[in-house]
Structure formats: structure tokens, C-alpha cells
C-alpha positions as CSV (number, residue, x, y, z in Angstrom):
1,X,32.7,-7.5,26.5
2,X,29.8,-9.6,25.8
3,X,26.8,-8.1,24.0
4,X,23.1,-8.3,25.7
5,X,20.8,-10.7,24.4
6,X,17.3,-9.8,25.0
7,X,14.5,-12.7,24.3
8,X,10.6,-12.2,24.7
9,X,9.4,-15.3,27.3
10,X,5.9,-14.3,27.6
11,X,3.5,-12.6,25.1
12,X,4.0,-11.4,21.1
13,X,5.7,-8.4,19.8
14,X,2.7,-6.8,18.3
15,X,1.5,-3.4,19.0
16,X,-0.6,-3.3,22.0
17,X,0.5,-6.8,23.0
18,X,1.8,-7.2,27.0
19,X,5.2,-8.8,26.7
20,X,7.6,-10.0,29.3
21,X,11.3,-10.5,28.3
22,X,14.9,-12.0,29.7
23,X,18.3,-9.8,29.5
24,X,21.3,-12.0,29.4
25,X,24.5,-9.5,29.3
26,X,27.3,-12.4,30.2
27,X,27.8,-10.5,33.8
28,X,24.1,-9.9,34.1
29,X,20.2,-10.9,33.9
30,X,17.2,-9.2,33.9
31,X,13.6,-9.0,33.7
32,X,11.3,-6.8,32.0
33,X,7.9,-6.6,30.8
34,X,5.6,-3.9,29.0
35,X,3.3,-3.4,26.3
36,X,4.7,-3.3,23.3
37,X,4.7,0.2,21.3
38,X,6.7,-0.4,18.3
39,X,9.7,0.1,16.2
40,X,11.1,3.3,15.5
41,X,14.4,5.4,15.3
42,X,16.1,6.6,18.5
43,X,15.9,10.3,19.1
44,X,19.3,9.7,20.6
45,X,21.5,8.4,17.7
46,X,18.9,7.7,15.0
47,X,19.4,4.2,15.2
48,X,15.9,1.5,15.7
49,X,15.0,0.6,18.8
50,X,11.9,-1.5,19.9
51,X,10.0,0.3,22.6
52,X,7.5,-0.3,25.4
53,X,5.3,1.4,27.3
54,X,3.3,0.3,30.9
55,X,5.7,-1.9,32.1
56,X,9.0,-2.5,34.6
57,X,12.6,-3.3,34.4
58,X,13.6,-5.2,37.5
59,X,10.3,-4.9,39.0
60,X,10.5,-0.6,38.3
61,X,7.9,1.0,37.0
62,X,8.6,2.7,33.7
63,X,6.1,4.5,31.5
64,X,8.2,4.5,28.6
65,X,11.0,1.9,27.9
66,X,13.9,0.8,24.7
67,X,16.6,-0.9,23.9
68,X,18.2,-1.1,20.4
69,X,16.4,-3.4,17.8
70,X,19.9,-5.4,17.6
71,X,19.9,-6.1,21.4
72,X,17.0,-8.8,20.4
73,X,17.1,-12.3,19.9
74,X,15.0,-13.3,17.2
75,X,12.9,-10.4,14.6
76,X,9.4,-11.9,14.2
77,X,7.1,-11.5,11.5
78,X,5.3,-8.2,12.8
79,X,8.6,-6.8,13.8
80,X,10.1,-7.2,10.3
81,X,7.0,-5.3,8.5
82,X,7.5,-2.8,11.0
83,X,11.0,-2.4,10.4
84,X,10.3,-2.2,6.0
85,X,7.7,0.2,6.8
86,X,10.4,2.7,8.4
87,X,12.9,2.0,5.5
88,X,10.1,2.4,3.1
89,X,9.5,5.6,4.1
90,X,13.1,6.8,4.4
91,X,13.5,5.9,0.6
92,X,10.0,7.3,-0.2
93,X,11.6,10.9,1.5
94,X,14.7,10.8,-0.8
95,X,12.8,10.1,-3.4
96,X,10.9,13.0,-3.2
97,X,13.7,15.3,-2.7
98,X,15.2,14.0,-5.6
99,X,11.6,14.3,-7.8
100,X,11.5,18.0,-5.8
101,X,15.3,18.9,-7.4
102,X,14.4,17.4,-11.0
103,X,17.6,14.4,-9.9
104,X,14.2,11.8,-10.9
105,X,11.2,12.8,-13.5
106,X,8.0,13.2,-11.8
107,X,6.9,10.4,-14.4
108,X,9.1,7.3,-12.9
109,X,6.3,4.6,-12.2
110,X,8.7,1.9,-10.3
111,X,10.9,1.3,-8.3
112,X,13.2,-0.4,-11.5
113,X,12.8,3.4,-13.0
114,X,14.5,4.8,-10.3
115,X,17.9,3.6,-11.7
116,X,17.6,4.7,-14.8
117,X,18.5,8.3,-13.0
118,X,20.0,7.3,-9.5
119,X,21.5,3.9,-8.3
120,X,17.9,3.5,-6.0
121,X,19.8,1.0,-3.7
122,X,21.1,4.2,-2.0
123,X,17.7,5.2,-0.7
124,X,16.8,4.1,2.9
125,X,19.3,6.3,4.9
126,X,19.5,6.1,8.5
127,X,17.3,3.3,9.0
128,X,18.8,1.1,6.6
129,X,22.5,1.5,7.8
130,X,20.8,1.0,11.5
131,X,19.2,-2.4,9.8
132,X,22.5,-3.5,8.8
133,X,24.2,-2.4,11.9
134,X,21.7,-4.3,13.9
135,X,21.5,-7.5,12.0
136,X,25.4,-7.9,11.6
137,X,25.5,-11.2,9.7
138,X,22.2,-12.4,9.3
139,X,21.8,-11.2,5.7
140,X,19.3,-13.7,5.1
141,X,16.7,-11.3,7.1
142,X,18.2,-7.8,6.1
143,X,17.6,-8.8,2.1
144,X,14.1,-10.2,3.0
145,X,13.4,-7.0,4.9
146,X,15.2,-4.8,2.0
147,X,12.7,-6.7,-0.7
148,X,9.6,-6.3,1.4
149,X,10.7,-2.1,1.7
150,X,11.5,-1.9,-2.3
151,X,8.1,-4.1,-2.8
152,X,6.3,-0.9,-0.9
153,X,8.5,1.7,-2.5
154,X,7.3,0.1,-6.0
155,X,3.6,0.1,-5.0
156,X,3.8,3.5,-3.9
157,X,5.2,4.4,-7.2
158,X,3.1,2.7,-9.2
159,X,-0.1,4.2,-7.6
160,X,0.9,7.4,-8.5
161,X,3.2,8.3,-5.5
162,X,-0.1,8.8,-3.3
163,X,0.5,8.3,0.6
164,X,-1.9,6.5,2.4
């Protein structure tokens, strides 16, 4: 079975932005076009999706549209920060679980700290294992993404573990 492609002809993935995209499945094409609403897990299985909003899929209306994130051709820029922000914040939820159950002192400053009491790597969860799962071989992108989500965890921690 051949796995659908989907590639953005018309506009940038950046919130707000209109976009207009191609479906190749092998058996099938199709259009579709919407503004852009973001990255975020699937209520459905948990895994990322991209999603869009105001748009059409064959010339339908929908108000509300996604597909999963590895149904994409290429992850641009934006897209990527989007996608460390969401695994950032997965590993900034276990780590205050594991601060909450004494696992990790309250004094760790950095993200290095963190494996002087856990193996840190293991934070991420869901989104993580969907990153992977989406990205497949292109490790390349998955470790840049991983470094830009442990570069945010480390600033969080640094700053004193304040949100915001």
C-alpha cells in the first residue's frame, strides 16, 4: 500500500497563514487548502497532526481539518519549533511529576542535572515516540528537533522552572 504524501503548493505553514496543498496516495490526488492552525496531538491516538481551519478538501468546505504530521512532505522551520515546543512541554510535565514524588531535587538547575537522578532522555512521552514514528529515517531532523526541545527544557530549568 503506498503511503500519502502531502506537499504545501501555495502559501507557508505558519499560524494564521492560507495554505493550499497536493495529496498524492499512489491510487489517488487531492487538493486542499486552509488556514493553517498548528501542530498538536490527535485527540484520537495521541499522535501530532498538523491542522487547519477555513478551508476545503476537494472543493468541501471544512471548518476544521488534519492529517498526521508524518503524512507531510518536507517539516519547515516554523513547523519544527512548533513540534520542540510540544516535546518540551511533555518533558517539562514529567519533570514535574518526578520533582512532585521527590524521583529529582527541587534544586536541579539543567537539563545535564536531570541524569544525575533519572536517564532525562526518557522524558518527551507521547509526542516524542509520535516524532519518531513520523519522521521514520530522517534522524537528521528528529535529533535537531530533540536538541532544540532539551535547549528549552534547560532554559526552563535554569530560570528557575518558571512557565511563561
Amino acid at each position: 500500500m503506498s503511503v500519502a504524501v502531502t506537499t504545501v503548493t501555495s502559501g507557508e505553514l505558519v499560524p494564521g497563514a492560507f495554505v493550499e496543498m497536493r495529496t498524492d496516495g499512489g491510487a489517488f490526488t487531492s487538493k486542499s487548502s486552509g488556514r493553517y492552525d498548528g501542530v498538536r496531538q490527535s485527540e484520537h491516538d495521541g499522535g501530532l497532526c498538523v491542522y487547519f481551519t477555513d478551508g476545503e478538501i476537494e472543493g468541501r468546505g471544512q471548518s476544521l481539518f488534519g492529517f498526521p504530521l508524518a503524512r507531510l512532505a518536507a517539516l519547515p522551520g516554523p513547523v519544527q519549533a512548533e513540534v520542540a515546543r510540544l516535546v518540551a512541554d511533555a518533558m517539562q510535565s514529567g519533570i514535574r511529576l518526578d520533582i512532585d514524588s521527590g524521583i529529582v531535587p527541587r534544586s536541579v538547575t539543567s537539563f545535564e542535572d536531570l541524569h544525575d537522578y533519572v536517564d532525562a532522555n526518557e522524558y518527551g512521552g507521547e509526542p516524542l515516540t509520535s516524532l519518531e514514528e513520523a519522521l521514520g529515517e530522517d534522524r537528521t531532523t528528529y535529533i535537531n528537533i530533540l536538541n532544540s526541545s532539551t535547549d528549552l527544557v534547560d532554559a526552563w530549568l535554569r530560570a528557575g522552572r518558571r512557565d511563561g
